[in-house]
Each structure stands twice: as C-alpha cells, then as structure tokens.
Legacy VTK file of the C-alpha trace (Angstrom):
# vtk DataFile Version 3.0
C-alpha trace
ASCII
DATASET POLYDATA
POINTS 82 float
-104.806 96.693 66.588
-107.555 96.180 63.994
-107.135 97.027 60.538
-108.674 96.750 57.248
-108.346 94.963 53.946
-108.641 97.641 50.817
-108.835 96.991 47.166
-106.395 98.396 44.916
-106.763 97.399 41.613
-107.133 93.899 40.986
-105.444 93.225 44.634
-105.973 94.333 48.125
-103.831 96.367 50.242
-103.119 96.678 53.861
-102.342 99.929 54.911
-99.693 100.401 57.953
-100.203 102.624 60.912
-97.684 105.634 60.731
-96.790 104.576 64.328
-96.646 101.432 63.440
-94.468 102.035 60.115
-92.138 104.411 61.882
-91.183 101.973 64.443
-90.303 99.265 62.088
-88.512 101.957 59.837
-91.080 101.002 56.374
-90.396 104.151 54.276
-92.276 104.438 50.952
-91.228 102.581 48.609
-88.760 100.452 50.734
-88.938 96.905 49.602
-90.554 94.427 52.020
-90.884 90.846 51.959
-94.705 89.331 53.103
-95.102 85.718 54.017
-98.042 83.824 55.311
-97.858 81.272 57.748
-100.478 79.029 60.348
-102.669 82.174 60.323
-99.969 84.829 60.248
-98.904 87.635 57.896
-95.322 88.020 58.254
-93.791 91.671 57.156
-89.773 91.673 57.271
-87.794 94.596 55.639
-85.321 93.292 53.289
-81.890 94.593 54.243
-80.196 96.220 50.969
-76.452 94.465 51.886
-75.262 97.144 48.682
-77.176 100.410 49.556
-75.073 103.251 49.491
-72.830 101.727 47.014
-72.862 103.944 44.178
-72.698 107.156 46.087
-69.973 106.170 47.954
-67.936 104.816 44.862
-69.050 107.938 43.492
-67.505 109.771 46.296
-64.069 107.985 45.897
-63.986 108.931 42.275
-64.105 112.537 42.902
-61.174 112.785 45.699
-59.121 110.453 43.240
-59.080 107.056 45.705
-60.765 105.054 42.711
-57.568 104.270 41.211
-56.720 100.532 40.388
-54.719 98.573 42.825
-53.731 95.586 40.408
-52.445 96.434 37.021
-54.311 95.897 34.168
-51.279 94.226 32.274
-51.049 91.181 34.997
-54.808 89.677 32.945
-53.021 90.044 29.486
-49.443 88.253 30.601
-51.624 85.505 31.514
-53.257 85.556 28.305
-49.865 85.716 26.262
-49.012 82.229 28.384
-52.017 80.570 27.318
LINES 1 83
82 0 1 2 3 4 5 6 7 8 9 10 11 12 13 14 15 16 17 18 19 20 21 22 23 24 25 26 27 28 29 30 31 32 33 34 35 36 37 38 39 40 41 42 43 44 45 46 47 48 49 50 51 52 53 54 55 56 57 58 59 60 61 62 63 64 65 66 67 68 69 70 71 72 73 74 75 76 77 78 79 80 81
C-alpha cells in the first residue's frame, strides 16, 4: 500500500490506514516504538507490562483486600537491632 509523508510542524508524519491501525490494535495516543533499519520502518506497540494497575489497586481498596500482609513493626525491630 502506498502512502504519504506529511509535515507537521517541524517533523513529518505518517498517517496509518484505519484498516491498517485496527488490525495492529494502534489506538490514539497508544505509545509506539519506530525503528529504521536496511530500508525499513519498523512500528511495534509497546506492551504497558503495568496497565490496569491503578484501577485495579483501586478496586481492592474499596472491597477492603488492600490490607497489609506483613506488619509494619517487623522494619522497626530490625532497626532497634541495628
């Protein structure tokens, strides 16, 4: 598929076919990492490893499963044997 170059700002931009970006799952905004190589541009997502973190800590919180399951007094013995 052909596309073209654009300038946006000071840069240039590619833009994605919707197709193209629905396939590969490239939602606005997503981060994306770009590398060139013998020719090639090279457009990977990047995998968040932490997404959905917060909400689900968030989530614990509220039914009460945040609680602690060492005591905080086992880092201040240590302390006192220092």
């Amino acid at each position: 598929m052909e596309a073209k170059i654009v300038k946006v700002g000071t840069s240039v931009g590619l833009i994605i076919p919707r197709f193209i970006a629905i396939e590969g799952g490239f939602n606005t905004g997503a981060s994306i990492n770009i590398e060139y190589s013998q020719e090639k541009i090279i457009i990977t997502k990047i995998n968040d490893v932490r997404k959905g973190w917060a909400e689900a800590f968030a989530k614990y919180a509220l039914e009460g499963e945040d609680e602690m399951l060492i005591p905080d007094y086992i880092d201040s013995e240590a302390e006192e044997l220092i």
